[in-house]
N, C-alpha and C positions, 0 to 999 in steps of 0.2 A: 581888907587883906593885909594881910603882916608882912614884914621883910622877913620875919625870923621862921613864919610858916614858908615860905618860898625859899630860904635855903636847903629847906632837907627835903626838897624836891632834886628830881633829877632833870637835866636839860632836858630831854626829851620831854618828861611831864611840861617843861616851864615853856616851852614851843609850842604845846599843844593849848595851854592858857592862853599864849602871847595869840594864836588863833582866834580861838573861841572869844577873848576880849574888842580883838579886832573887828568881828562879825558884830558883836555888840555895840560896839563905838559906830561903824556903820547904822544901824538901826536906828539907833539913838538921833543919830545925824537926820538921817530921812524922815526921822518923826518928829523930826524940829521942821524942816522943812517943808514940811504940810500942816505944821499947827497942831500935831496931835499928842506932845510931848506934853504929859502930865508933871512929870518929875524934873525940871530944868537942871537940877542939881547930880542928876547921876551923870549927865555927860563927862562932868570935872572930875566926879570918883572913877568912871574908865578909863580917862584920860591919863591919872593919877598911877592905878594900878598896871597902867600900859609903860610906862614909864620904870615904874616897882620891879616889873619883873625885865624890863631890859638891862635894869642896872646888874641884877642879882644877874643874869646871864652873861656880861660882861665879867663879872665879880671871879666866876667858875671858869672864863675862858682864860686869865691872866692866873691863877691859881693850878 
């Protein structure tokens, strides 16, 4: 995910991502903790993009 594709989003779209990522960070999590995590390395790209789009929310609330 891009910063530059997340700005010409609107809050509302970028809440309903910062959702949808959250459910996935969740998952991610649980499937680490029963050992069923194929991909060890997406946790850090949700984690990443959870991050991405608080900033750009931030970004749009002080603007």
């Amino acid at each position: 995910m891009i910063a530059s594709e997340l700005r010409q989003k609107t809050i509302d779209e970028l809440n309903a991502m910062l959702l949808e990522k959250g459910k996935e960070q969740f998952n991610l999590r649980m499937q680490k903790g029963t050992g069923q995590l194929s991909k060890p390395d997406q946790v850090k790209k949700v984690r990443r993009d959870i991050a991405r789009i608080h900033t750009i929310i931030k970004e749009m609330a002080s603007a």
